[in-house]
C-alpha positions as CSV (number, residue, x, y, z in Angstrom):
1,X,-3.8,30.6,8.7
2,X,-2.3,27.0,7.4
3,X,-2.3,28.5,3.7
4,X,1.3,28.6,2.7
5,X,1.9,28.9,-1.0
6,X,5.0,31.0,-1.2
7,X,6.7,28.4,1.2
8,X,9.8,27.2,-0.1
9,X,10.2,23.6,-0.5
10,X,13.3,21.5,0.2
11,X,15.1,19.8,-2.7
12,X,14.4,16.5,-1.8
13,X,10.8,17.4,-1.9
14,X,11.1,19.2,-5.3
15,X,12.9,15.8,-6.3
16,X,10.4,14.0,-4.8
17,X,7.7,16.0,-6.9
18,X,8.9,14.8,-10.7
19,X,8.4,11.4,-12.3
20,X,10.9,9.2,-11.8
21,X,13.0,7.9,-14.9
22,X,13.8,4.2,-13.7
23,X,13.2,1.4,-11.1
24,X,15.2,1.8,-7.9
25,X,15.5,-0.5,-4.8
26,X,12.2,0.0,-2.5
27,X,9.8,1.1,-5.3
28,X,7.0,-0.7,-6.3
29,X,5.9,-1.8,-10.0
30,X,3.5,-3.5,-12.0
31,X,4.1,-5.7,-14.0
32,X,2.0,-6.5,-17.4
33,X,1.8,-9.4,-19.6
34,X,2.1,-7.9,-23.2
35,X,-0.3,-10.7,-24.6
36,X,-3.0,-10.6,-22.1
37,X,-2.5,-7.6,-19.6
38,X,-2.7,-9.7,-16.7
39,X,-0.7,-7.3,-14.5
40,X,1.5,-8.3,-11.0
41,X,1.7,-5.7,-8.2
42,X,5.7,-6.1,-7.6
43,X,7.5,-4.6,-4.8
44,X,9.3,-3.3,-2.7
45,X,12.1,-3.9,-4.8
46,X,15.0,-5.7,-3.6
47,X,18.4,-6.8,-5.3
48,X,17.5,-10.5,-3.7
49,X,13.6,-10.4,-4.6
50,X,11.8,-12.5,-7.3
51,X,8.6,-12.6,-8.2
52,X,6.4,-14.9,-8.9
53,X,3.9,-15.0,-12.0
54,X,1.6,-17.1,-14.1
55,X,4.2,-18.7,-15.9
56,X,7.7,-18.5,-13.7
57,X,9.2,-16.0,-11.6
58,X,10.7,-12.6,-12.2
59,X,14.2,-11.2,-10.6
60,X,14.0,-8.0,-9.0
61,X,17.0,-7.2,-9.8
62,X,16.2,-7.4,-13.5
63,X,13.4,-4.5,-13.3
64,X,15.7,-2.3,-11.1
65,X,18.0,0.4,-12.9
66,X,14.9,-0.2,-15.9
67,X,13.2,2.9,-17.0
68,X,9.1,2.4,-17.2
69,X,7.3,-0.1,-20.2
70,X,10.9,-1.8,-20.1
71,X,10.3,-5.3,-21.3
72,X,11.2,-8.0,-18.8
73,X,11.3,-11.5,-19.7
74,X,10.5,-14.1,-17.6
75,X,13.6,-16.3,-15.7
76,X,14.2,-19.7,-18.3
77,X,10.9,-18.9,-20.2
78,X,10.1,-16.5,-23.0
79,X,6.6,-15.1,-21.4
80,X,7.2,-10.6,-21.7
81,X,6.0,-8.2,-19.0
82,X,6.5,-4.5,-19.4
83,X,7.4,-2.6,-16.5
84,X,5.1,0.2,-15.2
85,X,5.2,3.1,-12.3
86,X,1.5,1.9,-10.3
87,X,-0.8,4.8,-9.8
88,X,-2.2,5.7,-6.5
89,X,-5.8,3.9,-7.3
90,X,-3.2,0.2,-8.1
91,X,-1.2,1.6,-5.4
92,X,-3.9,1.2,-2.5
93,X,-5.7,-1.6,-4.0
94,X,-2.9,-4.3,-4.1
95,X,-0.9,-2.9,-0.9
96,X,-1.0,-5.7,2.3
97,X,-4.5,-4.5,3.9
98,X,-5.1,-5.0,7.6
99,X,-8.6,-3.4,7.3
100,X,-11.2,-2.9,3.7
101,X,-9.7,0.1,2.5
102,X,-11.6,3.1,1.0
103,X,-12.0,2.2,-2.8
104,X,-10.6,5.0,-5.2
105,X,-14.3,5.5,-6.2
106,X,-15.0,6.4,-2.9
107,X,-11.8,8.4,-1.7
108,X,-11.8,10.5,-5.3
109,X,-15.1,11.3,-4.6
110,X,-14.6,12.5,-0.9
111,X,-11.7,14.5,-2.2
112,X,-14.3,16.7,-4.5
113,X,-17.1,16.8,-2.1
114,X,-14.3,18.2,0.5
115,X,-13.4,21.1,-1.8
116,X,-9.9,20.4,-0.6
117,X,-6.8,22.1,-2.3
118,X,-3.3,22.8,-1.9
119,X,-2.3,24.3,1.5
120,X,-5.0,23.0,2.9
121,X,-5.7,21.6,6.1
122,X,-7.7,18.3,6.5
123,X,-8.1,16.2,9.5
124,X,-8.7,12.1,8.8
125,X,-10.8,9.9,11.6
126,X,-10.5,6.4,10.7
127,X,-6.8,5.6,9.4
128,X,-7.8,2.2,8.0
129,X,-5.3,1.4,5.7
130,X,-4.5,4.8,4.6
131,X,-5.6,4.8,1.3
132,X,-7.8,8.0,1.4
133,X,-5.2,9.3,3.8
134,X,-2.9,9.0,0.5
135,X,-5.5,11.0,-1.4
136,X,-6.0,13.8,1.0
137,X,-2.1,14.0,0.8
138,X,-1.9,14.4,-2.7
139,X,-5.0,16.9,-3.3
140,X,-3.2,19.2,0.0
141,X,0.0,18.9,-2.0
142,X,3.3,19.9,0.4
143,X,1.6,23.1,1.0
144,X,-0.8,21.6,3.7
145,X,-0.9,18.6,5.9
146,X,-3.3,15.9,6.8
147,X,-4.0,14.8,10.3
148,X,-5.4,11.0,10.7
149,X,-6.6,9.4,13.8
150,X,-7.3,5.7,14.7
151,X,-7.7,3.8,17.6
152,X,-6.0,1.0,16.7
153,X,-2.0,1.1,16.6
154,X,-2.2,-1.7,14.5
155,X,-4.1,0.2,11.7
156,X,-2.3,3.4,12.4
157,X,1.1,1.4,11.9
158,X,0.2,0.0,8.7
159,X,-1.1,2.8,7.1
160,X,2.1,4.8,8.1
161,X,4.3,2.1,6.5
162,X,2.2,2.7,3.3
163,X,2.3,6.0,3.2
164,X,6.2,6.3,3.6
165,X,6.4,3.3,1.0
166,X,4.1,5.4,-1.5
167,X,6.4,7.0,-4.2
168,X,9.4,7.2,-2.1
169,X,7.4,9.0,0.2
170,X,6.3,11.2,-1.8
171,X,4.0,12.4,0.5
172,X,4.9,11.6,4.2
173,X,5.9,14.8,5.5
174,X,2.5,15.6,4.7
175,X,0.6,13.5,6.9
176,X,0.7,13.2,10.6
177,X,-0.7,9.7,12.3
178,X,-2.4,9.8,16.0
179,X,-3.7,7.0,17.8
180,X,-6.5,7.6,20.3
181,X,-9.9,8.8,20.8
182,X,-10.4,11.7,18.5
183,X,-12.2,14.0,20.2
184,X,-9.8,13.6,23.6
185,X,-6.5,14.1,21.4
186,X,-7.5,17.2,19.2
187,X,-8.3,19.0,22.7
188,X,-4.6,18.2,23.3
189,X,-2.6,19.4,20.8
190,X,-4.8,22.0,19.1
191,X,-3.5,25.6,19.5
192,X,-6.4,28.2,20.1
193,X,-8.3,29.3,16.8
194,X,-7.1,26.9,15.5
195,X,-9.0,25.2,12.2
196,X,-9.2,22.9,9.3
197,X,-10.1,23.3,6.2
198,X,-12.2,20.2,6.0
199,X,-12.9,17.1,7.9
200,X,-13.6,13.4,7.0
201,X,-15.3,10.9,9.2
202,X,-15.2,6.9,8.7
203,X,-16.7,5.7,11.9
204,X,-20.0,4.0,12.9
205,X,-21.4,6.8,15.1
206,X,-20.0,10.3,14.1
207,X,-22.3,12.0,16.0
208,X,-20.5,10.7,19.2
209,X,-17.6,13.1,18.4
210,X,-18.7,15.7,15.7
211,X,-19.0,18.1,19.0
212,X,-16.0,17.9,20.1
213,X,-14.4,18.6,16.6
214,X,-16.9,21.0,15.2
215,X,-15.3,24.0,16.7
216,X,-12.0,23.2,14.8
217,X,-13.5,23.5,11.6
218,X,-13.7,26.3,10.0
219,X,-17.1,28.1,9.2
220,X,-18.9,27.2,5.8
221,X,-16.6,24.3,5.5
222,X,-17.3,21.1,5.0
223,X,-17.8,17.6,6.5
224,X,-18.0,14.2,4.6
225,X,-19.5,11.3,6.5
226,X,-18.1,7.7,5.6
227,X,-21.6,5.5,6.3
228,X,-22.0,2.4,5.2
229,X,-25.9,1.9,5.7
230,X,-29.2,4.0,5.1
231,X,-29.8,3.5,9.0
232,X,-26.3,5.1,10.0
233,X,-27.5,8.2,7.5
234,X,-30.6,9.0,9.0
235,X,-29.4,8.7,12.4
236,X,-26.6,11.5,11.4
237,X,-29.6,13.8,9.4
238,X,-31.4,13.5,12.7
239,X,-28.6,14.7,14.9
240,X,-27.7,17.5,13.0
241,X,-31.0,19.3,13.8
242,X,-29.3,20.5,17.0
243,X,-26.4,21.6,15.6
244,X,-24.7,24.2,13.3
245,X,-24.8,22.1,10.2
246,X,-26.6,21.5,7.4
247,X,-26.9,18.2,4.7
248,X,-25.6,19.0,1.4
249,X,-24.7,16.2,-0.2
250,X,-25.7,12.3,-0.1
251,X,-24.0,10.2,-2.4
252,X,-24.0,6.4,-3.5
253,X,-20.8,6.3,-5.7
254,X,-20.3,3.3,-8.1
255,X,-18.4,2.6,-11.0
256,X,-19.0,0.5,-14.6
257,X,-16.2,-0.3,-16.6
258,X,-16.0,-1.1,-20.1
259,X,-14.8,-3.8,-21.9
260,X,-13.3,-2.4,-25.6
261,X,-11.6,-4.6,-27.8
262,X,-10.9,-6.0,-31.0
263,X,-11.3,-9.3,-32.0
264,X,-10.6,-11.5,-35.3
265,X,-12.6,-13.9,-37.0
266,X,-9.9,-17.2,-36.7
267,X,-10.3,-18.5,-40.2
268,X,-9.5,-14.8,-42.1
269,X,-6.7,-14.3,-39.5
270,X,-5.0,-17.6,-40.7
271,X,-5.8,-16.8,-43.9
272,X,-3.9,-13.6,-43.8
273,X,-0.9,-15.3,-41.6
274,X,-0.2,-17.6,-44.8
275,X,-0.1,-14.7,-47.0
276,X,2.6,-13.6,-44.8
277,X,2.4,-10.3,-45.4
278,X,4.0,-8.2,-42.6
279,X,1.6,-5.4,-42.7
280,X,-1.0,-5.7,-39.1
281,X,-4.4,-7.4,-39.8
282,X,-7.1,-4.7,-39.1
283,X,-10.0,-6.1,-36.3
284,X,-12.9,-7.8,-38.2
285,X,-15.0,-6.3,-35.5
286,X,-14.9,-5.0,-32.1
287,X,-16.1,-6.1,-28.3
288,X,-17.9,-3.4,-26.4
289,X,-19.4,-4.6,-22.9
290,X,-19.8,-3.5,-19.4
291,X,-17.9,-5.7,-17.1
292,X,-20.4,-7.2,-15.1
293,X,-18.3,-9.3,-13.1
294,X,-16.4,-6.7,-11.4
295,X,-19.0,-4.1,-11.1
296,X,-17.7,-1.9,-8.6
297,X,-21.2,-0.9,-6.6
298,X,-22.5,-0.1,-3.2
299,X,-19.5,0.1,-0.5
300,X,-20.8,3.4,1.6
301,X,-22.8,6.5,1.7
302,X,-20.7,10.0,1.5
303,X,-22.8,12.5,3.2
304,X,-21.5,16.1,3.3
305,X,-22.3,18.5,5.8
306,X,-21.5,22.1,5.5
307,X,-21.2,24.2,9.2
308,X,-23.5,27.1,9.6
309,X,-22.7,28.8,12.8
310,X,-23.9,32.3,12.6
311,X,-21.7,35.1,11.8
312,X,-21.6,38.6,13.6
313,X,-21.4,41.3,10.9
314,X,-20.1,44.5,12.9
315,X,-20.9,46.7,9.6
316,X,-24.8,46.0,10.4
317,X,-26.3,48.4,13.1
């Protein structure tokens, strides 16, 4: 019913859909220092802007009309950033947060256990800052839309603002923000027979409203639990004996990163600087460590649950 992959997209939507060849007013960049790779999140651009880093500040007005890895230098200094297009995961991570966002770790992860693709349906409970509201949009694609609920206007606001900011709004026609109690506005302004594809839940109690919303989703489709704590878990597992679902799925995601690079040993690298020879000096050897100060562990439990309402097979006598 919401599948629509021969509908015919606008222009500015097709325009919207390609990579954009330079820096225009209202987008957002990072900024990376060539020696170290400290980065800045920089944005929205504006002719008057500057930007403050390590070592001095950085006009906007210098990055805009600049076409990605341009090299900006620093106002009165010689320090050299190169200019970069963020991604959705340093998108949602440096954005102005009213609430803890979902990490990428976490929303990525949701995305696969949701089995969401394009033209898809998904409805959101638990707008938060909208980063996995941003995710859902760009796995649906223009094809289908996202529906996200909050209580709080506040939240709802914010998350709107980031989504229209995201990419030039890349994605905004996409999503649809509602404030209110979930289970009380779907009975509103669903049509009959009406269904999602799949439905996420980042609340304390889901079992307070997964009644109300289970008839709008459709059968053998799925159901991903936001929990943070073991406690909130087996209260849902519990619940679900009495209803038409079943646990798939329950996941602890968490992420190591790597630490690769080379280094020199100081006394050969001067050694080869007063030969002056203009050909690079290879590593002597190379650093290969997990980060463990920025392990990115424990934030939640994902718990999918697929529905299981019976089905009436008219071919069986």
């Amino acid at each position: 019913m919401f599948r629509t992959s021969q509908k015919k997209l606008s222009p500015v939507i097709l325009k919207g859909l390609c990579r954009f060849s330079t820096f225009q007013e209202g987008d957002f960049c990072i900024l990376r220092n060539v020696k170290n790779n400290k980065i800045f999140f920089t944005g929205p651009l504006c002719s008057n802007g500057q930007r403050g880093v390590a070592d001095g500040s950085i006009s906007h007005e210098s990055i805009i009309g600049k076409k990605p890895r341009s090299r900006i230098v620093v106002d009165k200094g010689s320090t050299v950033y190169m200019a970069h297009f963020p991604t959705l995961q340093e998108y949602v991570l440096n954005v102005p947060r009213k609430c803890t966002p979902i990490y990428p770790k976490d929303a990525s992860t949701i995305v696969h256990m949701l089995d969401v693709q394009p033209g898809d349906k998904v409805l959101e409970a638990g707008t938060g800052n909208g980063s996995l509201t941003l995710y859902l949009a760009k796995a649906v694609s223009h094809e289908g839309k996202v529906d996200t609920f909050d209580v709080r206007q506040e939240h709802s606001k914010t998350a709107q603002t980031h989504v229209q900011r995201y990419s030039r709004g890349k994605y905004a026609s996409v999503v649809s923000f509602h404030v209110g109690s979930l289970g009380d506005k779907l009975q509103e302004m669903m049509e009959p027979k009406e269904e999602y594809d799949a439905i996420v839940l980042d609340m304390p109690q889901p079992s307070d409203e997964i009644p109300k919303i289970l008839p709008y989703l459709k059968n053998d489709r799925f159901i991903v639990c936001y929990l943070p704590n073991m406690t909130q878990v087996l209260s849902l597992v519990e619940f679900i004996r009495d209803v038409p679902l079943v646990l798939e799925d329950c996941l602890e995601v968490a992420w190591k990163e790597w630490e690769v690079k080379a280094t020199y040993i100081r006394s050969l690298l001067n050694d080869a600087n007063e030969k002056q020879n203009d050909e690079p000096v290879k590593p002597h050897t190379w650093i290969c460590r997990p980060k463990n100060w920025d392990v990115k562990g424990h934030t939640a439990f994902l718990v999918k649950l697929r529905k299981t309402a019976p089905v009436q097979d008219s071919t069986v006598s």
